[in-house]
C-alpha angles and dihedrals in degrees: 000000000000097000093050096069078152105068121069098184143295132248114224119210100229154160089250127130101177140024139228117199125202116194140171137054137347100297078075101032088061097235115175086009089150093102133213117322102028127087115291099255123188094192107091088184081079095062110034097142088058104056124092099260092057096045090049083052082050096056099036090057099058098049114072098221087066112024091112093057119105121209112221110200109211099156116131125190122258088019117167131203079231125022127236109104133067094004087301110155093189131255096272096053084065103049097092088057109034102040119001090056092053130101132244088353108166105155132048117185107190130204117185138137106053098096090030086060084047096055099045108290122130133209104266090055103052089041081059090040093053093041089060100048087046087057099054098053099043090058079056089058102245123128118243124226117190121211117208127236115274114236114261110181103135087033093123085217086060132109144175089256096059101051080048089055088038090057096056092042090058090047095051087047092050093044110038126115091214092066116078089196136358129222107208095206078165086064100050100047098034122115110246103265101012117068093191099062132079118238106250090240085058102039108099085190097263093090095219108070 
């Protein structure tokens, strides 16, 4: 995705009736999607059956009930619930292009707050960030699933401040009313008996995808 600043998207002639949209950083992107064992490799665009929006595609199309649902993969590295650092413009800024444009788009799963808690955000402000960006879309109809951050123990931008901060972001996405469903990315890649550390089959080395 990065080399091509060309290309905007595509629109694909298929069979689907409805759209899910995921949206946010580099958990949905797919960056470092590559997985234990291989090169640590920084271009996602290498690995694109690998990342979350194409095993959600996977699964859906093997489940009737979904099989004419298409997966839209609007992730992009380094994203923030609210801009400022590293070019970010913040999650929200991006909602007009990359959902509401969109057509038949019936589901947004949003994954924000990991890189705003790296580069000096606490808790409290990305909650309000990404209540902000659930109840938009929500007054434009579309239901709102919330994706978990990822562990980062081992991530050498990492402190004992920001897992504290993590842990009450995931328990206000588990447990918030503004989010129809909830994917726990934190659960799946945890390490049995530490949430804050990535499972050794999942961990590409950087400890934090």
């Amino acid at each position: 995705q990065e080399p091509i600043f060309w290309l905007d998207g595509l629109y694909v002639r298929s069979r689907a009736r409805r759209a899910i949209v995921a949206i946010g950083d580099s958990i949905v992107d797919g960056d470092q999607a590559n997985g234990p064992g291989a090169p640590l490799d920084y271009s996602d665009d290498n690995f694109m059956d690998r990342n979350l929006p194409y095993r959600l595609s996977q699964r859906g199309s093997s489940n009737g009930k979904l099989a004419t649902t298409a997966v839209i993969n609007s992730g992009e590295n380094g994203e923030m619930s609210a801009g400022g650092v590293l070019g970010s413009t913040g999650l929200a800024s991006r909602l007009q292009h990359d959902v509401f444009s969109l057509p038949r788009v019936t589901h947004v799963a949003i994954s924000a707050g990991t890189f705003d808690l790296t580069y000096g955000s606490d808790a409290a402000t990305v909650i309000s960030n990404l209540s902000g960006i659930a109840r938009a879309l929500r007054q434009r109809g579309k239901q709102v699933i919330g994706i978990t951050l990822p562990p980062r123990n081992g991530y050498p931008l990492n402190t004992p401040a920001m897992s504290a901060h993590r842990e009450q972001i995931n328990a206000f996405i588990r447990s918030s009313r503004l989010f129809a469903g909830v994917l726990d990315v934190a659960q799946i890649l945890r390490r049995p008996g530490d949430d804050n550390t990535m499972r050794p089959d999942f961990d590409s080395r950087a400890h934090l995808h």
